[in-house]
PLY file of the C-alpha trace (Angstrom):
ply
format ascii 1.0
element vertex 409
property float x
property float y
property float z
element edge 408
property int vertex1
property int vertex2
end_header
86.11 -124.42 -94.42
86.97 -125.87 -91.00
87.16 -122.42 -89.73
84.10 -121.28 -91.01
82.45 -123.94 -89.71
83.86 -123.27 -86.10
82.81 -119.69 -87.10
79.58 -120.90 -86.84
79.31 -123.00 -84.26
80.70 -119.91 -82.45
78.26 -118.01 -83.15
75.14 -119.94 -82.60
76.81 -120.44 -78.70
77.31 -116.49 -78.80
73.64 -116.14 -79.51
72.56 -119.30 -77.47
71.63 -121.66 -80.08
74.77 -124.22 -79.00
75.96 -124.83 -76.05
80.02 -124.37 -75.21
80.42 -127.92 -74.50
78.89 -129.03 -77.52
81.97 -127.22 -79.25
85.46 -129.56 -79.52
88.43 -128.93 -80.86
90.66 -132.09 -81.73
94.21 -132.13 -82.32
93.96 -130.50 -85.73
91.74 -127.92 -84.30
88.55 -129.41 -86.08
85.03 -129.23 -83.62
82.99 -131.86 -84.17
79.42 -132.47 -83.12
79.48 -136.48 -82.72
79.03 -138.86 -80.08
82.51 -137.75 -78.63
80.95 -134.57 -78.60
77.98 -135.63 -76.98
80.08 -137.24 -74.44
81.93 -134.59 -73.88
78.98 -132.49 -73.73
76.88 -134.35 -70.96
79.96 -133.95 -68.62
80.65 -130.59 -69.00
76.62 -129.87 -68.63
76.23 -131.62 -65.33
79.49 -129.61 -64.20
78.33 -126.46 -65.43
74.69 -127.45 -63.80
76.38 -127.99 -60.77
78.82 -124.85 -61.07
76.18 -122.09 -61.97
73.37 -123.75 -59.63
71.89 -120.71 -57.37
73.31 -121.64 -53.81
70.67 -122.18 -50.62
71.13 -119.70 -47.90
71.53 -121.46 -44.95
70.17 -118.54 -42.79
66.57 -118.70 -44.75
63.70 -119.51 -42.24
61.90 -120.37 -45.35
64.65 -123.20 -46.02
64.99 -123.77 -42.56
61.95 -123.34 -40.72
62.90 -125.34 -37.81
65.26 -122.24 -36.47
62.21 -119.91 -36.57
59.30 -121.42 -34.46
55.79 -120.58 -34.62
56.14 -119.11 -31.07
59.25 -117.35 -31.89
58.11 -115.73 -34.46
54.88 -114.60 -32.37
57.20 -113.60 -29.68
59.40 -111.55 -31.89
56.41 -109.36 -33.55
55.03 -108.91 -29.42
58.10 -107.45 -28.87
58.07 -104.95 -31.89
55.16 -103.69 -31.05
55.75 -103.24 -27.90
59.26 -101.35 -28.58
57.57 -99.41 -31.03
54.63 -98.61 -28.20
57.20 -97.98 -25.40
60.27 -96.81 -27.12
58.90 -92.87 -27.21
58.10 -93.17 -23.42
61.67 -93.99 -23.19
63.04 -90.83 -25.09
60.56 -88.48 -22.86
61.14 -90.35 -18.88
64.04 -88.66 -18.36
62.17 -85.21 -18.35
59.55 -86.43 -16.29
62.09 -88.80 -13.92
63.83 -84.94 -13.11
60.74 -82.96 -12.59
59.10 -85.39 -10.59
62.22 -85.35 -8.23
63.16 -81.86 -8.65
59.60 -80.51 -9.10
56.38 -82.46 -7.84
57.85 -83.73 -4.92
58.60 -80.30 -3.36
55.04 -79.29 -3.55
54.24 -82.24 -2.50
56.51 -81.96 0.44
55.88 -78.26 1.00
52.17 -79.08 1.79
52.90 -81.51 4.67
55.71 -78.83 5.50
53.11 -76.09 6.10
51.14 -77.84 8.35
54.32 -78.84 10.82
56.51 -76.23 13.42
59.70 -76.72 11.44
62.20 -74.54 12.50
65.54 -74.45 10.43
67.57 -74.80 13.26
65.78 -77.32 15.75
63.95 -79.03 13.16
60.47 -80.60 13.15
58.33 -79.90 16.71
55.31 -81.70 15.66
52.10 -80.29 14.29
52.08 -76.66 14.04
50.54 -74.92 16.63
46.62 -72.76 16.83
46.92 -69.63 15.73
50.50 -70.75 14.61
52.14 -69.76 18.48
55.47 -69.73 19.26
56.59 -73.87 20.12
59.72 -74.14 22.05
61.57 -77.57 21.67
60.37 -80.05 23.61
57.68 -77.78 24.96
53.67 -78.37 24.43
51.44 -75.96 22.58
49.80 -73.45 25.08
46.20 -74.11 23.27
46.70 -77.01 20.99
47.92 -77.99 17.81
45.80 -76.79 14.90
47.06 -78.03 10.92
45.91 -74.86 9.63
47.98 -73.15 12.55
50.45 -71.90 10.22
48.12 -70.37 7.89
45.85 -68.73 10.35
49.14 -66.79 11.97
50.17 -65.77 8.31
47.02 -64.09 8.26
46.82 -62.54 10.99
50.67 -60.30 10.42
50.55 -56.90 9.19
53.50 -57.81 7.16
51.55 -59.96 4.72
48.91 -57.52 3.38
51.94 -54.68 2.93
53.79 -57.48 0.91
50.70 -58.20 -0.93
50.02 -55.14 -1.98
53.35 -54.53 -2.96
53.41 -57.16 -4.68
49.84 -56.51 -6.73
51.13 -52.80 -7.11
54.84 -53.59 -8.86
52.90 -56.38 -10.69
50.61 -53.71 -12.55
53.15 -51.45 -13.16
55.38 -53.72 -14.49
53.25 -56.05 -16.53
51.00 -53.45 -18.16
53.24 -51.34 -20.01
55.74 -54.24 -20.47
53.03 -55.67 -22.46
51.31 -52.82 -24.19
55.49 -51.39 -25.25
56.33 -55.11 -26.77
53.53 -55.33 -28.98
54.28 -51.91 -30.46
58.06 -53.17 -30.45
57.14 -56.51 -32.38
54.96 -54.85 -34.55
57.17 -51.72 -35.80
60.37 -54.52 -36.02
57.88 -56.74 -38.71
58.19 -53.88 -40.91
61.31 -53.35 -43.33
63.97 -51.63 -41.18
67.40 -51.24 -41.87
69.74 -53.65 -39.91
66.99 -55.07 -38.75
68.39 -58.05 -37.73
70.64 -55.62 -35.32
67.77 -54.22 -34.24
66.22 -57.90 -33.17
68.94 -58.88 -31.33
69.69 -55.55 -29.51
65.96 -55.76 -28.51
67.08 -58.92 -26.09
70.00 -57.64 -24.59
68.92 -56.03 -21.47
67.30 -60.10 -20.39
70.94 -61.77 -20.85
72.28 -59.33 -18.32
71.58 -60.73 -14.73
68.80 -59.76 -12.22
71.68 -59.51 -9.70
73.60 -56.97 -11.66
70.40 -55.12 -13.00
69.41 -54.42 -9.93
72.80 -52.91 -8.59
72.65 -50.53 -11.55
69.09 -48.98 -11.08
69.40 -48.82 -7.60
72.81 -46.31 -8.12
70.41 -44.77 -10.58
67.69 -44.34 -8.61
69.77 -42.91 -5.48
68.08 -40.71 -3.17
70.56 -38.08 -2.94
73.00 -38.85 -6.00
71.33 -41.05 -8.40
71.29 -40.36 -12.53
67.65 -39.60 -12.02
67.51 -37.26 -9.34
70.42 -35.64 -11.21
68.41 -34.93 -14.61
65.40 -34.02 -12.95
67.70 -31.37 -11.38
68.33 -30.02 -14.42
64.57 -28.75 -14.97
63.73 -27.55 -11.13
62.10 -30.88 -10.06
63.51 -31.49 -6.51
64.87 -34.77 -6.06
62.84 -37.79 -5.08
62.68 -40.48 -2.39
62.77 -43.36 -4.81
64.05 -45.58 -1.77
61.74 -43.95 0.87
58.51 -42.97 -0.73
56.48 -46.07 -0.81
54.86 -45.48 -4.82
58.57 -43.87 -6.05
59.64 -47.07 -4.76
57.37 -49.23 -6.59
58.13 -47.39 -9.82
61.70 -48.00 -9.48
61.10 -51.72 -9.06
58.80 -51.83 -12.05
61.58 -50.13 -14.31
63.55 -52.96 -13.52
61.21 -55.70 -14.57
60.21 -54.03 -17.52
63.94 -53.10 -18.34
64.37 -56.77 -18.20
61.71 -58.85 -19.83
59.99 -56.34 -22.54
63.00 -57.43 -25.04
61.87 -61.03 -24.02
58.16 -60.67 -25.01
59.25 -58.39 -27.80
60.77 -61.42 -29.44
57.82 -63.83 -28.79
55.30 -61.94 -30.24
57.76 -61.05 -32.89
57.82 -64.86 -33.99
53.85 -64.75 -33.73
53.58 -61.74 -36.15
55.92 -63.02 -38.43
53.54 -66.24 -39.06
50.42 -63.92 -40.06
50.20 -64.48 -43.65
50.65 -61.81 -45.95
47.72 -62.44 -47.99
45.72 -61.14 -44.95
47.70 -58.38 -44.58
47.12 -57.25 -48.24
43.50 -57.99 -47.88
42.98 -55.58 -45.05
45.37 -53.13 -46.72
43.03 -53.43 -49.75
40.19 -53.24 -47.70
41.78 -49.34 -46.40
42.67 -50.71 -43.21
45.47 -48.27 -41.66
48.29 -49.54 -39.85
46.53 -49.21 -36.23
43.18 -51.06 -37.68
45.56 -54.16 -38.96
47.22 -54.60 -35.69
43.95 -54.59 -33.65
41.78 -56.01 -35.91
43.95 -58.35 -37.97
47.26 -59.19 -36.31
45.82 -59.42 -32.62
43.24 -61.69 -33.39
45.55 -63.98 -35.06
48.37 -64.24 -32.53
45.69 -64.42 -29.68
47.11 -67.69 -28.59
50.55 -66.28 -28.14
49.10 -62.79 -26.32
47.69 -65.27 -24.04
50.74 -66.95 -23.39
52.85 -63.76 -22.35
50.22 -62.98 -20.44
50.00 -65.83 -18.46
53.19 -65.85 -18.07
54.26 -62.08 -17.08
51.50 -62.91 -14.55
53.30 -65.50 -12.98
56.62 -63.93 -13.21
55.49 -60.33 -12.18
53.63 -61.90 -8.64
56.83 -63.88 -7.61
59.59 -61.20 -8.49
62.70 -61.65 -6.07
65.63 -60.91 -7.38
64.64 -57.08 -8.65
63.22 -55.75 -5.14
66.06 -57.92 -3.02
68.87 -55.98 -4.99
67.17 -52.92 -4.80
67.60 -52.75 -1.12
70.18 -50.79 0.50
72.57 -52.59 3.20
70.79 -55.00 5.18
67.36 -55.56 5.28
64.09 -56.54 3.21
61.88 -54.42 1.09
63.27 -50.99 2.46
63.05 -49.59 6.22
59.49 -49.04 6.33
58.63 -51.89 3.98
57.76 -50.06 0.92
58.96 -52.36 -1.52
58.66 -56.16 0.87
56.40 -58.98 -1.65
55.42 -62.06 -1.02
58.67 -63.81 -2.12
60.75 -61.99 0.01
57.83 -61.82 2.81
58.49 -65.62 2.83
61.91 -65.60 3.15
62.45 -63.51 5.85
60.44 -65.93 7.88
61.70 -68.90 6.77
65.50 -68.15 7.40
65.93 -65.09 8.81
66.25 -65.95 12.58
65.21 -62.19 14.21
61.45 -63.17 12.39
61.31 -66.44 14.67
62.32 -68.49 11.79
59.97 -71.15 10.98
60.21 -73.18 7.49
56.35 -74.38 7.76
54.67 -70.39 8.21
57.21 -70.00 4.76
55.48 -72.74 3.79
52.02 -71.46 4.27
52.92 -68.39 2.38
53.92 -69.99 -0.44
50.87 -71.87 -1.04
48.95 -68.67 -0.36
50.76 -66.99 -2.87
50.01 -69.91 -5.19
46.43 -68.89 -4.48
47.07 -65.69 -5.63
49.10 -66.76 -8.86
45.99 -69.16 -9.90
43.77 -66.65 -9.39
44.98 -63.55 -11.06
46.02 -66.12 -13.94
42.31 -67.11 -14.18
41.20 -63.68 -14.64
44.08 -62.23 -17.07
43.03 -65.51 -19.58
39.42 -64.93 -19.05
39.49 -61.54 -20.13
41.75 -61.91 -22.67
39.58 -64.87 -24.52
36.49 -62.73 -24.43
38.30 -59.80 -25.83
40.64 -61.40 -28.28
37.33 -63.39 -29.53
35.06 -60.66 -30.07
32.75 -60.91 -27.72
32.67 -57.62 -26.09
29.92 -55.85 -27.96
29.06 -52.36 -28.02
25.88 -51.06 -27.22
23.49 -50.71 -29.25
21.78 -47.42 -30.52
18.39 -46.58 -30.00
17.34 -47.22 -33.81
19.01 -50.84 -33.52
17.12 -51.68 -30.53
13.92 -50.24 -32.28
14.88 -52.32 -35.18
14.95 -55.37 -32.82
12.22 -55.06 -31.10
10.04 -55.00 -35.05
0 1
1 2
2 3
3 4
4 5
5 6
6 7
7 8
8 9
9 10
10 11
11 12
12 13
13 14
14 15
15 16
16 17
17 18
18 19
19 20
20 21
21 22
22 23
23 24
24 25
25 26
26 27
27 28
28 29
29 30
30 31
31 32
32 33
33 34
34 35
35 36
36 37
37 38
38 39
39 40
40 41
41 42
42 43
43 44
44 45
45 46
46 47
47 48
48 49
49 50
50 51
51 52
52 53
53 54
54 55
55 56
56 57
57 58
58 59
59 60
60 61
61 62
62 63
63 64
64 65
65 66
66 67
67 68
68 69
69 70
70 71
71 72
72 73
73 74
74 75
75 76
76 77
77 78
78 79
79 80
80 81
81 82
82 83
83 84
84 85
85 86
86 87
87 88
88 89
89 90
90 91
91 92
92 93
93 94
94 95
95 96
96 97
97 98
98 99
99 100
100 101
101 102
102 103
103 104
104 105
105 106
106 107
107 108
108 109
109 110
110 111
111 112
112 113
113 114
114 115
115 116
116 117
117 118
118 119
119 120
120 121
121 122
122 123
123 124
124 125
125 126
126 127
127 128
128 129
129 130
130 131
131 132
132 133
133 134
134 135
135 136
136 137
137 138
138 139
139 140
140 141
141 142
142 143
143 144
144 145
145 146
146 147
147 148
148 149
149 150
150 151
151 152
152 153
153 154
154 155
155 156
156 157
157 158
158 159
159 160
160 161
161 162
162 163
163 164
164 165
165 166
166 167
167 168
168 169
169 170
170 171
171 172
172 173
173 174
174 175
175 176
176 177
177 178
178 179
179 180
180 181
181 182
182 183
183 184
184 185
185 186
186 187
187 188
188 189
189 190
190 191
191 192
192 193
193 194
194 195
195 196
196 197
197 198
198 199
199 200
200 201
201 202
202 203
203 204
204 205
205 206
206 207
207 208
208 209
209 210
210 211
211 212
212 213
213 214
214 215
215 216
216 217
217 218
218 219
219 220
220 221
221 222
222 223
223 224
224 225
225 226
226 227
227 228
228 229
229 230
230 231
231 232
232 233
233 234
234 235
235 236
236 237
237 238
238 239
239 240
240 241
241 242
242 243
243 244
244 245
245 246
246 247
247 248
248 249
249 250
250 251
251 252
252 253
253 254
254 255
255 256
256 257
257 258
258 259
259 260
260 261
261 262
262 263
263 264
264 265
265 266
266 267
267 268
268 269
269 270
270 271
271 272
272 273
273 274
274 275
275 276
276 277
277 278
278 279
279 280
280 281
281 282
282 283
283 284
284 285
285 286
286 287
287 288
288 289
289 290
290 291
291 292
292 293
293 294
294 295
295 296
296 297
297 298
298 299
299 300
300 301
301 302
302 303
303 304
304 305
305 306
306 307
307 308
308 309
309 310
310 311
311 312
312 313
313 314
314 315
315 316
316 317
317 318
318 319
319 320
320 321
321 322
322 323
323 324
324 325
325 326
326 327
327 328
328 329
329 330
330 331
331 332
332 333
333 334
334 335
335 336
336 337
337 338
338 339
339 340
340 341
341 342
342 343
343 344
344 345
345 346
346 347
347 348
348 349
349 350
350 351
351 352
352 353
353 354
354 355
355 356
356 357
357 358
358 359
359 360
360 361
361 362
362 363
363 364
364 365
365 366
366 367
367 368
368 369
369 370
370 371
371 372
372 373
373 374
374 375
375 376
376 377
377 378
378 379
379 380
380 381
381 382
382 383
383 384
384 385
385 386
386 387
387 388
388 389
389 390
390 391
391 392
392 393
393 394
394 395
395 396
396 397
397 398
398 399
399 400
400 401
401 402
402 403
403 404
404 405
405 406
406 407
407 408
């Protein structure tokens, strides 16, 4: 009986009915419930109370609002929003930090430097001189200074239209078909060829290989007298050409080296571009018994017309300030060839900046740099203006005679 009554009481404190304290055992190992019970039992609840009692966090500004002002609080949120504001600007000022230094401060510079006689080896002379004559140090300018001095004797040298037109003529042979052979690249390297990821990657090889070392190659195979070329077109009677003396051979030759170089580029751009076009258009025009000439011009142009514009743009900017291509196409010393066949602006600019038999003068080099800028803008201007109105459409064909008499009703 005494241990089914402790049984019990057991269980009603299992299930919560008793409390533990109200449970005591005496000697003989008999609870009772009594006033030594209840005794007991007050103790052990105000120790229990006090054991199990949820401890106050020190650290709580609730608790303790005196650590956590009004004001500090404001000032803390001010400063979160402003991190959160400021924080991006942060991530992106290095970029900008670099390209102001390495960037907009040369142009900046190279404006103030085109209106100065700077020669590279006696340094500034002052304002340039009219008609941009020849300033010896410490001498005066026979008829004046002028700003635009530099610009006006840029103009006036025979030297600058040849290199202009050089430079206009590689540019078109270069950029068009470069253009015109990476679209059909892109587009016959979307369809399901075998190792075509080979194929992908081969198509970029020739731009890893290094204007220097591009050039070196085509100009062996483009040798007057024992080049690769002039060796083949031995082989069925054509009689070798002047690629280094004839002035359009010359251009040619140049072009093949751009184009060797940076079709595999624009191959790949317009590549990524064609891959985005959804397929469901695809089908559609396939449905609609669009051949495989009609869905590139009608379908896949018109989709990727922001990235056409884009490798436009940009082969028009490369193609006017070429350098490296014509410069290592040149045989021994020298500049665009004996006669000038192949000079463009780039190197135009420095020959007379640094090359000391062309009176050497850093501000005419500076002039034609900003005059070439001219020329950059505004072939850039045209090539996106007539690629909009094409790409959009708006080129219409004329109408017939029955559509205008339709009209006209």
């Amino acid at each position: 009986m005494q241990f089914a009554s402790l049984g019990g009481r057991l269980g009603r404190c299992l299930t919560g009915r008793v409390h533990p304290s109200s449970i005591v055992l005496d000697g003989s190992g008999v609870s009772h419930g009594g006033s030594a019970g209840r005794q007991r039992r007050s103790g052990l609840d105000s120790a229990t109370s006090h054991r199990f009692a949820p401890a106050q966090d020190k650290e709580d500004p609730v608790s303790q609002p005196k650590l956590f002002t009004e004001d500090a609080l404001r000032r803390r949120a001010k400063w979160s929003r402003f991190d959160l504001k400021a924080s991006p600007y942060a991530y992106i000022a290095p970029f900008f930090i670099l390209f102001a230094v390495m960037g907009l401060f040369p142009l900046i510079y190279t404006i103030f430097l085109s209106t100065r006689h700077w020669n590279s080896m006696q340094g500034d002379l002052g304002v340039a001189c009219a008609m941009g004559e020849k300033q010896a140090a410490g001498a005066s300018c026979p008829n004046g200074t002028d700003w635009l001095g530099n610009f006006a004797w840029v103009l006036q040298q025979p030297d600058f239209y040849t290199a202009l037109r050089n430079t206009v003529a590689i540019f078109l042979l270069s950029s068009v078909p470069q253009l015109i052979i990476a679209v059909i690249l892109a587009y016959l390297l979307t369809s399901n060829l075998k190792a075509k990821t080979f194929w992908r990657m081969g198509v970029l090889f020739p731009y890893i290989i290094a204007p220097m070392a591009a050039g070196i190659i085509f100009r062996m195979l483009f040798a007057d007298q024992t080049g690769t070329i002039n060796t083949v077109l031995g082989w069925f009677g054509i009689g070798p050409i002047g690629w280094h003396s004839d002035v359009l051979a010359s251009w040619v030759a140049v072009s093949s080296i751009v184009n060797f170089r940076w079709i595999g580029y624009n191959t790949l751009v317009l590549l990524a571009a064609m891959m985005a076009v959804p397929h469901e258009t695809l089908e559609a025009a396939v449905i609609d018994g669009a051949g495989r000439l009609k869905q590139l011009t009608s379908v896949i142009l018109p989709m990727i017309r922001p990235t056409f514009i884009f490798v436009i743009i940009t082969s028009v900017i490369g193609g006017l300030q070429i350098f490296d291509e014509p410069q290592m196409y040149t045989i021994g010393a020298g500049y665009g060839g004996n006669s000038n066949q192949w000079l463009t602006l780039t190197q135009f600019m420095w020959k007379t900046g640094f090359v000391s038999s062309n009176s050497s003068n850093m501000g005419r080099a500076a002039a034609i740099s900003w005059l070439l800028f001219i020329v950059v803008v505004v072939f850039g201007i045209v090539s996106f203006l007539l690629t909009s109105r094409m790409s959009s459409g708006e080129v219409k064909a004329p109408k017939t005679k029955k559509q205008t008499k339709e009209v006209s009703r």
